[in-house]
Each structure stands twice: as C-alpha cells, then as structure tokens.
C-alpha angles and dihedrals in degrees: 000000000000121000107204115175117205105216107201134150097273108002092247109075083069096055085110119042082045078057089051104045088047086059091045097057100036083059094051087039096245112154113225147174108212116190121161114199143178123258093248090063097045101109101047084066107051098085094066097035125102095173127044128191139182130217104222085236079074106038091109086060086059105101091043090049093045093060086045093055095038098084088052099045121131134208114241127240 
C-alpha cells in the first residue's frame, strides 16, 4: 500500500479530488492510503508518506516544506 499525504491551506479544498484519486486507484486495483492535511500539520505526516503533494493554494510554502520532507526522503524502487 502507498501513503500519499495531500498537503493543502486548510486540509478541506482537496476532499474531492482525494475522493477522486481514491476511486482511481481502487479501479485499477491499486491499494492506497489518501489523507489531506493542513499545512500546519504537514510535518507530523512525512515519516509514513511515500508519496507528497502539494495543492497549488500552498505552492509559495514549497521550498519551506521541501527542506522539511528532505530528512525523511526515500529512494524508489
């Protein structure tokens, strides 16, 4: 399973297109775990994502939240 983590402003303005990508994967039988979350929380959720994305509400925090996500980067398989 994939944990992808949905950064946005407030956590709520990506409710559906979580909704959506939960409906995408579950037709091409892809197993994921969705969460939106607010900035302010986006730290407490790097150690269990695989996969980070940014709302574009959000794209002038990038470079702050880059240096935030770097320690817990992963190489892909």
């Amino acid at each position: 399973m994939k944990n992808i983590v949905l950064c946005c402003a407030a956590g709520m303005s990506t409710s559906m297109l979580v909704q959506r990508m939960q409906d995408a994967a579950q037709k091409k039988g892809v197993e994921v775990s969705i969460k939106a979350v607010p900035v302010a929380e986006f730290k407490d959720n790097l150690a269990a994502a695989d996969i980070i994305l940014l709302g574009p509400q959000v794209k002038y925090e990038q470079a702050k939240l880059q240096a935030l996500a770097d320690p817990f980067a992963r190489k892909s398989r």
